[in-house]
Z-matrix of the N, CA and C atoms (Angstrom, degrees):
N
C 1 1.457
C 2 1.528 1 109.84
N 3 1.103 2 131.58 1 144.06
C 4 1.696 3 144.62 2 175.96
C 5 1.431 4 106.47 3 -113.24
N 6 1.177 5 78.83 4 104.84
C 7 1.904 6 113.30 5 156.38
C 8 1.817 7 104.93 6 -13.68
N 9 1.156 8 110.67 7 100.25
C 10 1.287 9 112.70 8 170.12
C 11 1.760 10 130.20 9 -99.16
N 12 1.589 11 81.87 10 -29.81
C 13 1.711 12 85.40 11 173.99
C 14 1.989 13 101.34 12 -136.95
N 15 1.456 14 121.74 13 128.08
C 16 1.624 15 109.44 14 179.33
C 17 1.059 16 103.02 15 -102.26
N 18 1.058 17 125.71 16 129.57
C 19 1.502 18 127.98 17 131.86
C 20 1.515 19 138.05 18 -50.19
N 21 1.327 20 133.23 19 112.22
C 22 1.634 21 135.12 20 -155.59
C 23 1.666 22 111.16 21 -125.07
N 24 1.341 23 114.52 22 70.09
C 25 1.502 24 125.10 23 -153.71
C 26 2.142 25 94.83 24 -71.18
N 27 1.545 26 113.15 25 121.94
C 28 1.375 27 96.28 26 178.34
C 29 1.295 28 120.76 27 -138.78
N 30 1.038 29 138.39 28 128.23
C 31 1.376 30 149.29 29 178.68
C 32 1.886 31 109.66 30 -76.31
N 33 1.093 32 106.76 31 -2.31
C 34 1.890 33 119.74 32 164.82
C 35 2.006 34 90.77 33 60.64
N 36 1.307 35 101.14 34 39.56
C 37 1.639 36 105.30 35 154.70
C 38 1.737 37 112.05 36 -112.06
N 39 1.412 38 109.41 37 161.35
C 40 1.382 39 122.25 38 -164.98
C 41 1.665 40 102.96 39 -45.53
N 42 1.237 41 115.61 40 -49.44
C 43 1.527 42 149.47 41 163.57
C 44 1.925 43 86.90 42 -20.00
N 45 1.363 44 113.21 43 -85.20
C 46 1.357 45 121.05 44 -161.07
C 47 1.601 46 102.59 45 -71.61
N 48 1.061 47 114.09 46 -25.46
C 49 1.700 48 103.37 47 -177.23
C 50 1.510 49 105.39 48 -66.97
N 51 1.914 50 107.83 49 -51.55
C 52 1.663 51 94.99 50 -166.59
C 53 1.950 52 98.29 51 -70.66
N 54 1.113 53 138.97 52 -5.44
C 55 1.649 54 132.99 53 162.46
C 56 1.480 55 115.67 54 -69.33
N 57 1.604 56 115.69 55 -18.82
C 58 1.601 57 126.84 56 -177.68
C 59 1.886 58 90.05 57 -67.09
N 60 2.012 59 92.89 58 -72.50
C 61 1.416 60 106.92 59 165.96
C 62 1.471 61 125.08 60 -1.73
N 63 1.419 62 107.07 61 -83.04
C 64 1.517 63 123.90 62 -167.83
C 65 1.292 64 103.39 63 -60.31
N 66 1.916 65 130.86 64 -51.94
C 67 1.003 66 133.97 65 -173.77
C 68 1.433 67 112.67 66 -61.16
N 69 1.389 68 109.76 67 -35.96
C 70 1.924 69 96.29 68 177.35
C 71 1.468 70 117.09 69 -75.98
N 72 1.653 71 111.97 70 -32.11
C 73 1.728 72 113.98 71 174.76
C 74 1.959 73 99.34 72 -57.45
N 75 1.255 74 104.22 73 -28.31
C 76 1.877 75 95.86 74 -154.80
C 77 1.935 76 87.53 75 -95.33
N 78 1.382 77 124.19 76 -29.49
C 79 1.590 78 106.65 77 157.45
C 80 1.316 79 152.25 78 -30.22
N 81 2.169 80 78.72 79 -51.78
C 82 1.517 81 108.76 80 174.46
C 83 1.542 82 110.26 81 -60.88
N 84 1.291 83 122.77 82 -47.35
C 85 1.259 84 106.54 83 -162.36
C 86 1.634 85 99.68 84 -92.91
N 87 1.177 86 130.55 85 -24.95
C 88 1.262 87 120.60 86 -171.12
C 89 2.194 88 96.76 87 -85.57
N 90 0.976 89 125.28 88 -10.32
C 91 1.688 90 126.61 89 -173.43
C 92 1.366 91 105.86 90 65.60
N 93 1.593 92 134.17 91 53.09
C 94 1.120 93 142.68 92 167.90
C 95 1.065 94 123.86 93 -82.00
N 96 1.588 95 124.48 94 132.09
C 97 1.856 96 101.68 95 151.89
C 98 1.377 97 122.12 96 -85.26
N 99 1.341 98 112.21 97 166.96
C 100 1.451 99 125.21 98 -158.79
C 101 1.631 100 92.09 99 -118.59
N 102 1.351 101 116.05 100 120.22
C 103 1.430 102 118.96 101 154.58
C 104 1.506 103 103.94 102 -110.55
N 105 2.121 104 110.68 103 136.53
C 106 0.949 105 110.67 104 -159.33
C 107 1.702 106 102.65 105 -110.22
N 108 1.317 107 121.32 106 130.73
C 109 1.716 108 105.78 107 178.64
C 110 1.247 109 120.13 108 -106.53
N 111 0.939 110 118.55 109 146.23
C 112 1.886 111 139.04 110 168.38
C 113 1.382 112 95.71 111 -103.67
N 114 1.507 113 122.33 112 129.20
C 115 1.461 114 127.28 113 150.93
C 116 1.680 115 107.37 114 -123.79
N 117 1.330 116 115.78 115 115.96
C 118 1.332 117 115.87 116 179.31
C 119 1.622 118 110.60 117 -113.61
N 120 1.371 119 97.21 118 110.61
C 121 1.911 120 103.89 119 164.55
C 122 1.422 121 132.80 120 -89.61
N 123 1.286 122 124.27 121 120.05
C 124 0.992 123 107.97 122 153.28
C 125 1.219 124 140.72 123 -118.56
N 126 1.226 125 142.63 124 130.75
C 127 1.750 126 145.88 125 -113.58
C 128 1.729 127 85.88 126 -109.38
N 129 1.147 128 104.62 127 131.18
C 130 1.639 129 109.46 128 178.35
C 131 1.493 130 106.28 129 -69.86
N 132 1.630 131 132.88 130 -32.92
C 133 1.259 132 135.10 131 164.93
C 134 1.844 133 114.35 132 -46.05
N 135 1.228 134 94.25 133 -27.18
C 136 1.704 135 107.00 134 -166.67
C 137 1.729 136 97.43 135 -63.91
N 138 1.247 137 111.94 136 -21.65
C 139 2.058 138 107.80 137 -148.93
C 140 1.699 139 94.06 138 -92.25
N 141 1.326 140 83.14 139 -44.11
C 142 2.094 141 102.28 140 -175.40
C 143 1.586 142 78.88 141 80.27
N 144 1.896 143 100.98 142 -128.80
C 145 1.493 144 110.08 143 -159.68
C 146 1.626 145 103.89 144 -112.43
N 147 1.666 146 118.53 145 64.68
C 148 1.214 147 123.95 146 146.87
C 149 1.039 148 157.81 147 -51.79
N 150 1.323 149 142.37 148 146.30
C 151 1.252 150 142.38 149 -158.16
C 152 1.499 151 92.57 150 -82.96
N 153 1.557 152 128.22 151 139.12
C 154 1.603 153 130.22 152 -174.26
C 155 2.125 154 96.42 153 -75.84
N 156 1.527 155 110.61 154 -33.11
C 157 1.613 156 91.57 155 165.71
C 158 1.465 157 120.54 156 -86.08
N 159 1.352 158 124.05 157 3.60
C 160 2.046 159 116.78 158 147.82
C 161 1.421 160 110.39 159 -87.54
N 162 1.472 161 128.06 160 8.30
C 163 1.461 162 124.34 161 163.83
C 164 1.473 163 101.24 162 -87.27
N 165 1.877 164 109.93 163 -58.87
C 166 1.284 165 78.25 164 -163.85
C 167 1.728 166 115.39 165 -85.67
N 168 1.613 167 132.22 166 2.35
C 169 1.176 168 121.01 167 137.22
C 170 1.305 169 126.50 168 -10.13
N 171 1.427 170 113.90 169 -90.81
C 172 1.079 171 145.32 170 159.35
C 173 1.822 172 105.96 171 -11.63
N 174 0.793 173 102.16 172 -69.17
C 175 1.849 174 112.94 173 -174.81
C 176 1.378 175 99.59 174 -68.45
N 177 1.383 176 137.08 175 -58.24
C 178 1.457 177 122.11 176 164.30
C 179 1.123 178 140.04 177 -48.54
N 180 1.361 179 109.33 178 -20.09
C 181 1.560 180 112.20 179 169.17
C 182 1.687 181 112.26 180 -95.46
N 183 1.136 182 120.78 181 -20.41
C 184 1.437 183 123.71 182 152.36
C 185 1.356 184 117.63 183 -39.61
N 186 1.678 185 111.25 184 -80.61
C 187 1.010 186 126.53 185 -178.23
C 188 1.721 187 115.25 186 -51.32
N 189 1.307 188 113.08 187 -35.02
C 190 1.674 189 106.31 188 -178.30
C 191 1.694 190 102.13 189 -75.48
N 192 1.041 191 120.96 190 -33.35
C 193 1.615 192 143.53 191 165.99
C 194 1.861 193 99.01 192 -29.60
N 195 1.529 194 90.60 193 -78.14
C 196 1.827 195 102.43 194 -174.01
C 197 1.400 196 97.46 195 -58.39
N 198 1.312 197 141.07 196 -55.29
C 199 0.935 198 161.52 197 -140.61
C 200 2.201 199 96.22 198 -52.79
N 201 1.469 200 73.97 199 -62.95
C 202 2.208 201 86.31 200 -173.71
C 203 1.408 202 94.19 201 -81.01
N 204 1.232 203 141.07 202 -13.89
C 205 0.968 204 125.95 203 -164.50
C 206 1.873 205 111.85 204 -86.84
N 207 1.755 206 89.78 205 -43.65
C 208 2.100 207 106.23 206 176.77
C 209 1.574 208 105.36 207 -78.32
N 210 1.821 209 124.42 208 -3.58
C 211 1.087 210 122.34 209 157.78
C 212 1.151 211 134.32 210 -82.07
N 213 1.663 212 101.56 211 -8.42
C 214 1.545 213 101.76 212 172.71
C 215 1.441 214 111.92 213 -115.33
N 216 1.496 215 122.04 214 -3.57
C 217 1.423 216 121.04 215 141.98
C 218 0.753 217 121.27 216 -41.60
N 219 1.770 218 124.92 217 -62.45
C 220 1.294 219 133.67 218 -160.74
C 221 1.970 220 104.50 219 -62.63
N 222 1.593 221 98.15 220 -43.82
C 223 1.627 222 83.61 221 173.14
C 224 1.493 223 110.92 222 -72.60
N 225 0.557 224 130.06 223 79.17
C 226 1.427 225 145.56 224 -172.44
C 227 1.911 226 105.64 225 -151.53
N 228 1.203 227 88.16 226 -71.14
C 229 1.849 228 91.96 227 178.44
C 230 1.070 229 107.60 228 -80.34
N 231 1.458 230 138.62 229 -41.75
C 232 1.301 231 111.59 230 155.63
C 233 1.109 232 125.93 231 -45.74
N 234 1.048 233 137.02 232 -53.02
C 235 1.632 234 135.32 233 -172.54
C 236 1.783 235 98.83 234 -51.08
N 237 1.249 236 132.02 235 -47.76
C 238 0.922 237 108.13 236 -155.55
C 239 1.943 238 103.76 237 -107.28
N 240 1.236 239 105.24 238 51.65
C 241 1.320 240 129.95 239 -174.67
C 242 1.517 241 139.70 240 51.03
N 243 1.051 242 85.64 241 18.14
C 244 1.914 243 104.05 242 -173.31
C 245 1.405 244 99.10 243 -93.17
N 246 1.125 245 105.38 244 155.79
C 247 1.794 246 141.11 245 -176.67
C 248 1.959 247 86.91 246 -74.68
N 249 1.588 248 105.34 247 162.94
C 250 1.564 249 106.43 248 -169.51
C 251 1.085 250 91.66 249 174.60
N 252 1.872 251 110.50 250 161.83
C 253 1.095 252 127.78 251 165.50
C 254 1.734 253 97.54 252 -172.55
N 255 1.308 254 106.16 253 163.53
C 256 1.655 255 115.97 254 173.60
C 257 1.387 256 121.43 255 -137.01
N 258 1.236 257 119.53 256 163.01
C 259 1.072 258 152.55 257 170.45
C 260 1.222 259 161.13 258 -88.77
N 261 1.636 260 145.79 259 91.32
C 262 1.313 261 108.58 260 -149.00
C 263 1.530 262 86.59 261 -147.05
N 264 1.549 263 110.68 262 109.59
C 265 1.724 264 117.81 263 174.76
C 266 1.150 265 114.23 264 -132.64
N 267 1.356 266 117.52 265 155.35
C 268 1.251 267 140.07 266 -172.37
C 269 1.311 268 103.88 267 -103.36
N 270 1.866 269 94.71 268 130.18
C 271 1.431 270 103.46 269 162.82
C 272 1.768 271 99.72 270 150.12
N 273 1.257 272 112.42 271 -160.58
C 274 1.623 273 118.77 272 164.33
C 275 1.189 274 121.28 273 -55.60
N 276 1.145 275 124.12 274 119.49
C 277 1.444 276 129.67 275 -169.39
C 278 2.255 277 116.68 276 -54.57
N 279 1.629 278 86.14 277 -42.51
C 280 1.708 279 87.19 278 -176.59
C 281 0.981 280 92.44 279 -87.47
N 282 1.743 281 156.67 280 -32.56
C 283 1.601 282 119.28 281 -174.57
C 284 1.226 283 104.21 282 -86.83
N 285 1.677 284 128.56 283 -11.17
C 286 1.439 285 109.49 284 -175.23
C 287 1.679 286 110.55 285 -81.64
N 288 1.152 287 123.51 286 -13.52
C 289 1.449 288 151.45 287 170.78
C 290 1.757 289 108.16 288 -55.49
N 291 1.532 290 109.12 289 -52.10
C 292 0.858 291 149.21 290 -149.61
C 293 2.020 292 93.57 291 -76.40
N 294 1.568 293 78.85 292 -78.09
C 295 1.717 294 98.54 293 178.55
C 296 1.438 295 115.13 294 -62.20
N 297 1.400 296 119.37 295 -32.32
C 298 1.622 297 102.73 296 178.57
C 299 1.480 298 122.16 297 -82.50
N 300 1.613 299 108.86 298 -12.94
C 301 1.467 300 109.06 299 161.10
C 302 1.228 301 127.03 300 -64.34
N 303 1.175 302 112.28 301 -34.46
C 304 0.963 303 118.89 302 176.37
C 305 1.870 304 119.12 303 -77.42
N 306 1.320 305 112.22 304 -38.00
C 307 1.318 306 101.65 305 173.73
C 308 1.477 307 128.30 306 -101.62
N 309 1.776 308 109.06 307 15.47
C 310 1.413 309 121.75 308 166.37
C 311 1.834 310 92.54 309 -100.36
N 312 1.090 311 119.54 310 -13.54
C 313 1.447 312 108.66 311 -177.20
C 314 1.302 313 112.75 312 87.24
N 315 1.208 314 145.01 313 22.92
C 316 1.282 315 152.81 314 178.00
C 317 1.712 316 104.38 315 -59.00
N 318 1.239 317 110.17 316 138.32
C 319 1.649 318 121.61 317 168.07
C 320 1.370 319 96.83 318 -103.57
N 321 0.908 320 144.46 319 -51.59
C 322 1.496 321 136.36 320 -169.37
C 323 2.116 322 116.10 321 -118.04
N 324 0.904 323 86.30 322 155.51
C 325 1.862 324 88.49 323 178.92
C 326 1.716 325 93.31 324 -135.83
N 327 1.107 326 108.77 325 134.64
C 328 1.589 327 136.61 326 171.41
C 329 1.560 328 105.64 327 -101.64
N 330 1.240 329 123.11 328 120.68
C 331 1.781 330 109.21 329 179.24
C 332 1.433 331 89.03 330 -151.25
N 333 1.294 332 111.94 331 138.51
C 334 1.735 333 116.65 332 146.88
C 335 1.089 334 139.01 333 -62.51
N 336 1.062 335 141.65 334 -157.17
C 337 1.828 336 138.47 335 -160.00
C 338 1.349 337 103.58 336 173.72
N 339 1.451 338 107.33 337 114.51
C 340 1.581 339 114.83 338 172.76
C 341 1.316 340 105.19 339 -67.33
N 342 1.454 341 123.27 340 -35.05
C 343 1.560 342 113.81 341 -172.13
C 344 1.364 343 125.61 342 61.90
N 345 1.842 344 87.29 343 57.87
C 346 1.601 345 110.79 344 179.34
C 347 1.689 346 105.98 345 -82.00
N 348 1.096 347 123.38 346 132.73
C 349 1.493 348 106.60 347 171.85
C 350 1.900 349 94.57 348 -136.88
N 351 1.118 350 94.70 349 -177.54
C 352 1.671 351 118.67 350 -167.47
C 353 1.400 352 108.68 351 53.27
N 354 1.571 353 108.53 352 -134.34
C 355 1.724 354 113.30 353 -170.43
C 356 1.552 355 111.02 354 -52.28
N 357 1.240 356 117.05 355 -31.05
C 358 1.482 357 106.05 356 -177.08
C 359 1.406 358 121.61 357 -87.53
N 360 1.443 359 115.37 358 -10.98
C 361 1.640 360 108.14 359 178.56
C 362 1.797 361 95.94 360 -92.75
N 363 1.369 362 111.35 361 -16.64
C 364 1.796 363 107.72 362 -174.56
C 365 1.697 364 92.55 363 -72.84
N 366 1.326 365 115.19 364 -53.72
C 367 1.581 366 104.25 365 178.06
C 368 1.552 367 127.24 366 -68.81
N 369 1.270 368 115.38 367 -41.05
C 370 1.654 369 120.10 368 178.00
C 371 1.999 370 106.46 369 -88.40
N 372 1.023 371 95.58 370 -15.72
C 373 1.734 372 94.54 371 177.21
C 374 1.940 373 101.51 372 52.95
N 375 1.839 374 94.10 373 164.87
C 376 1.603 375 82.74 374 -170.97
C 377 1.601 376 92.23 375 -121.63
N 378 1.840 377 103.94 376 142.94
C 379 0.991 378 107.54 377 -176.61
C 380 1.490 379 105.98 378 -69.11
N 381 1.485 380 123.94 379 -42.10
C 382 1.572 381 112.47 380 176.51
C 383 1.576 382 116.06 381 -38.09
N 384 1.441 383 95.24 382 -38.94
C 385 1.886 384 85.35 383 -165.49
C 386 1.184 385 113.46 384 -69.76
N 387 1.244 386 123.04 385 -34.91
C 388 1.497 387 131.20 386 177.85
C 389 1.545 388 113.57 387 -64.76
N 390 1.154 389 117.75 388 -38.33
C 391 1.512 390 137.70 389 165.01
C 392 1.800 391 107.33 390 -34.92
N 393 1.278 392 78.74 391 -74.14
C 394 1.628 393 106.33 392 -164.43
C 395 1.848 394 107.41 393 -64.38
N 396 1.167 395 101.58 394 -39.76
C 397 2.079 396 116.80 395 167.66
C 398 1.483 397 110.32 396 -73.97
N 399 1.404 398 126.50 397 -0.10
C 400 1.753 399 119.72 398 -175.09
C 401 1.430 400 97.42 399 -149.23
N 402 1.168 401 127.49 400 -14.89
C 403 1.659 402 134.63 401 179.95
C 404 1.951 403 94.48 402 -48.80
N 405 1.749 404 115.75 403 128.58
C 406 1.236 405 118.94 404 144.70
C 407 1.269 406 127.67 405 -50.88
N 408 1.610 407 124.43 406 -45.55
C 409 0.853 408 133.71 407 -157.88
C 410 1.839 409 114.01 408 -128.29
N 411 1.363 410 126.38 409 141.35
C 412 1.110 411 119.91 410 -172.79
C 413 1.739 412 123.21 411 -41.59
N 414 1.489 413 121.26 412 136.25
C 415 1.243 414 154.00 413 172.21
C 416 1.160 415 127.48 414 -89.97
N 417 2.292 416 123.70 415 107.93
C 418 1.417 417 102.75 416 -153.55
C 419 1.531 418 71.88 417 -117.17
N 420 1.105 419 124.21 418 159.33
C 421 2.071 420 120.55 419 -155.10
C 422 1.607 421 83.58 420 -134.60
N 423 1.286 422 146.09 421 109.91
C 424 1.362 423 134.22 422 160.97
C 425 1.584 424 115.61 423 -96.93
N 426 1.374 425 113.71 424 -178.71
C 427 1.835 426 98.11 425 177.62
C 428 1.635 427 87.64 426 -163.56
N 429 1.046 428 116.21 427 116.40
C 430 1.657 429 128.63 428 164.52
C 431 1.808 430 113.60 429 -28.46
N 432 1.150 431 115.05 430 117.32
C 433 1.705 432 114.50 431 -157.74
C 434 2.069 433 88.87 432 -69.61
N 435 1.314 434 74.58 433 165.66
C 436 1.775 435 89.14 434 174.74
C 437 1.584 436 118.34 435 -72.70
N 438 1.208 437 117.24 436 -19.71
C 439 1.135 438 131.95 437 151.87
C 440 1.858 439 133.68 438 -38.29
N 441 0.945 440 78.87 439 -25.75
C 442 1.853 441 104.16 440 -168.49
C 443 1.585 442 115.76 441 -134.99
N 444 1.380 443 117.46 442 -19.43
C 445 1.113 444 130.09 443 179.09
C 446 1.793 445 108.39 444 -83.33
């Protein structure tokens, strides 16, 4: 089956731009649309004992943050003539990844990979892997070469 619609889940690190990259060259030739995702967490440990108006501060300036940031992704696939739309939800990064493929209908997901290994991927775990181990639908995992990294 050929990838008709991708999903491009991004955290707006170098990591997710060159996966934006790959996903609009691999659109072009397959005539896909690209739905683009934002998943923003914030860890209830993170607040400690906050005031509920520096939470939702806090969350508005996030969100206006992702906001310009998946708007200038998106000109991105527009510019280079593909169909598009974006995304921006709150919560766990791999089930919200998870769930919008599934309910934008995505056949394929394009994602980057920091390519954490040892103590820090055993404590932070990787959202690709979890992605890629519960994904319905096929998982293309890229990682910025060492070259450029």
């Amino acid at each position: 089956m050929i990838a008709q619609h991708i999903l491009v889940p991004t955290d707006f690190s170098e990591y997710a731009d060159d996966a934006l990259q790959y996903a609009i060259e691999l659109a072009k030739t397959l005539q896909a649309r690209l739905t683009i995702l934002h998943v923003y967490d914030l860890p209830s440990y993170a607040l400690g004992e906050v005031s509920p108006s520096v939470i939702d501060d806090t969350l508005q300036a996030m969100e206006t943050h992702a906001q310009q940031q998946i708007q200038n992704a998106l000109a991105r696939v527009l510019k280079a003539g593909l169909q598009g739309d974006s995304v921006i939800v709150e919560g766990a990064p791999f089930q919200a990844i998870l769930d919008t493929a599934k309910n934008k209908g995505a056949d394929l997901i394009v994602m980057g990979t920091h390519g954490r290994t040892g103590l820090t991927h055993i404590l932070m775990g990787s959202v690709a892997e979890k992605v890629v181990r519960l994904a319905s639908c096929p998982v293309l995992v890229t990682r910025v070469s060492t070259a450029t990294a």
